[in-house]
C-alpha positions in Angstrom: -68.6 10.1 3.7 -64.7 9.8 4.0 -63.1 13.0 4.2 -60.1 13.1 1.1 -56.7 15.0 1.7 -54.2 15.5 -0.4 -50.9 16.4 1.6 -48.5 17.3 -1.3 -49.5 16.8 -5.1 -49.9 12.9 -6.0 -51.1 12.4 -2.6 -54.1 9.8 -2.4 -56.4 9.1 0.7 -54.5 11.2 3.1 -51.1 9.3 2.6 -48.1 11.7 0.8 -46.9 10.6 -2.3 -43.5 12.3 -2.9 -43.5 14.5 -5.9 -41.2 13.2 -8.6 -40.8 10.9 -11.6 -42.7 7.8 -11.4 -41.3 4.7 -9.6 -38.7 3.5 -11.7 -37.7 7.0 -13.2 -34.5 9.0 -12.8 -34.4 11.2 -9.9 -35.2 14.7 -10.1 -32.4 16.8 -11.4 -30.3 19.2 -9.0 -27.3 20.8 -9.0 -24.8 18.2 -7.6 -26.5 15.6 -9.9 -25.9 17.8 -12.9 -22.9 18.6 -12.4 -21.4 15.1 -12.2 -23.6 14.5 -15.0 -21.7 17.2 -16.8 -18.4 15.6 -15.7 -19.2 12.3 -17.0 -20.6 13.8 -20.5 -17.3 16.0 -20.4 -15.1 12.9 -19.8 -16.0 11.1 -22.4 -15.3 13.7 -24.9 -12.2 14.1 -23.8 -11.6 10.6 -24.1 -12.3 10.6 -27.5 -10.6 13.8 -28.3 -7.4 12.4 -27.0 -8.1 9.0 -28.7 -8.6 11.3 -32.0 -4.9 12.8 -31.1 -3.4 9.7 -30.6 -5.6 8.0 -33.8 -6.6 4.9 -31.8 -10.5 4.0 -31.3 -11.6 3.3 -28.0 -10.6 -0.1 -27.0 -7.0 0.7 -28.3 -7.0 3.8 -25.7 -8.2 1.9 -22.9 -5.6 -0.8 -23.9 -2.8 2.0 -23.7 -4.3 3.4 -20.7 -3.1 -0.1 -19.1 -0.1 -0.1 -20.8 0.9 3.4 -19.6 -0.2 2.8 -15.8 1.4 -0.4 -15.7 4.2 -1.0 -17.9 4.8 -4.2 -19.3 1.9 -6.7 -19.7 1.5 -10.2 -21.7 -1.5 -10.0 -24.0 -3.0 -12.6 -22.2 -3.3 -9.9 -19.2 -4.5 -6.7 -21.0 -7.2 -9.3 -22.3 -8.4 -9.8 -19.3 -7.8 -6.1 -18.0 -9.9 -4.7 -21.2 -12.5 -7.7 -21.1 -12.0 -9.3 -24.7 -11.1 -12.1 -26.5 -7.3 -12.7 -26.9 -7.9 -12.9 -30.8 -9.3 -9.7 -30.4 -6.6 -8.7 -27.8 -3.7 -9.4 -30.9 -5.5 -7.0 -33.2 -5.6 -4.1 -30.7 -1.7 -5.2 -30.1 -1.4 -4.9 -33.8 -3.1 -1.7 -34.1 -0.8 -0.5 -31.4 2.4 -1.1 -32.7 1.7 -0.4 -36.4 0.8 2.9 -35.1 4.4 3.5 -32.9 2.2 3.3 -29.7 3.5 0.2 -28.4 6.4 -2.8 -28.9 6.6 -5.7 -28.6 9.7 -7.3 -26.3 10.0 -11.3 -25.5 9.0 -12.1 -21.4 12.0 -11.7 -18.8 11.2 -14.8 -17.7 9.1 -17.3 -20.1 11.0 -17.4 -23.2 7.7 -18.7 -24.6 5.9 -15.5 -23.8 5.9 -12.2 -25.1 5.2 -8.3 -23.4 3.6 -5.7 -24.8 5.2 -2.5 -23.9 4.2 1.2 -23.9 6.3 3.4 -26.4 8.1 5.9 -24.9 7.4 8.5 -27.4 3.5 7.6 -27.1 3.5 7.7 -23.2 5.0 11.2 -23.6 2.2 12.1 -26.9 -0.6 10.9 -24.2 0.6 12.9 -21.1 1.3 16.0 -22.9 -3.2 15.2 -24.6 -3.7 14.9 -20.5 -1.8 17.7 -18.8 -4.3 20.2 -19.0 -7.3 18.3 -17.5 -4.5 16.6 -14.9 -2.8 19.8 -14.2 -6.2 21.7 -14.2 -8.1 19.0 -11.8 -4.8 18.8 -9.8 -5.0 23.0 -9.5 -8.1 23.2 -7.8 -7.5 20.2 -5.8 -4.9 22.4 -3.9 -7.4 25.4 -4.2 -8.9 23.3 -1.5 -8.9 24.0 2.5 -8.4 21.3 4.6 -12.2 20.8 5.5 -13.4 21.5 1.9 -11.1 18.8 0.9 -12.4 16.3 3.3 -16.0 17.4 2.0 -14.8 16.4 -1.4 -13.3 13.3 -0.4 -16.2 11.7 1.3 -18.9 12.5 -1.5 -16.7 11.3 -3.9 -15.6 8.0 -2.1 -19.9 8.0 -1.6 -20.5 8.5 -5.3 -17.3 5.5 -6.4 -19.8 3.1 -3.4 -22.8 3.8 -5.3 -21.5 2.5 -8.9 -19.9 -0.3 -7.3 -22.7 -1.3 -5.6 -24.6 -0.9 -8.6 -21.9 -3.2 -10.9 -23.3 -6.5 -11.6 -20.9 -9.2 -9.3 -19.9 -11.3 -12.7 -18.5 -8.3 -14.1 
């Protein structure tokens, strides 16, 4: 008769199964992975509280997001930056300016062309929504000794590699 042992739970014929979720399954929960889960959940209620603030949905945020970070940009380039359709692109543009958050100015260079540009007034509306999370995050960034910070640094630059990684190529 074959002798049966079971190493850790789940193990079957002598050979350890690892305890956990089934194949396919999220991980099992500790700290770290919490706590960025936390950060994510956080995030994007911020995001929305801020879009709330400013009274623009989500797409118009992420559209002055670019704006704000890098000035002056043709429709045709914050459609491709925010991954719609230009038609779509002119109604966040709309949106925008009906609201005061952003102008429209004609191209430096192609008379054809125009620019959409961030409103001063808006910029300073959005930055004053993200000073306490900026300052805050900024704070206890210099909180930080010199090895805690290179601790930091390589978990998150390990963390940004795994969602890359995990980001389908066409996207």
């Amino acid at each position: 008769m074959e002798e049966r042992r079971n190493l850790v739970p789940g193990a079957v014929s002598g050979v350890a199964v690892a305890p956990g979720p089934p194949t396919g399954g999220p991980p099992d929960s500790d700290a770290i992975g919490s706590a960025l889960h936390q950060i994510l959940q956080l995030s994007r209620a911020f995001e929305r509280q801020v879009g709330q603030a400013l009274e623009v949905n989500s797409t118009d945020l992420a559209a002055m997001e670019h704006l704000i970070q890098e000035g002056a940009l043709t429709p045709g380039e914050l459609s491709r930056r925010l991954d719609i359709s230009t038609a779509a692109t002119t109604l966040v543009v709309d949106r925008l300016v009906a609201l005061g958050h952003a102008q429209r100015h004609p191209h430096t260079s192609d008379r054809r062309k125009i620019v959409v540009v961030p409103a001063p007034e808006s910029v300073t509306r959005a930055f004053q929504q993200l000073h306490p999370v900026i300052g805050g995050v900024a704070a206890l960034t210099q909180e930080l000794s010199d090895d805690e910070r290179a601790v930091v640094e390589a978990f998150l630059t390990r963390v940004i590699g795994v969602y890359r990684s995990s980001l389908d190529p066409a996207s």
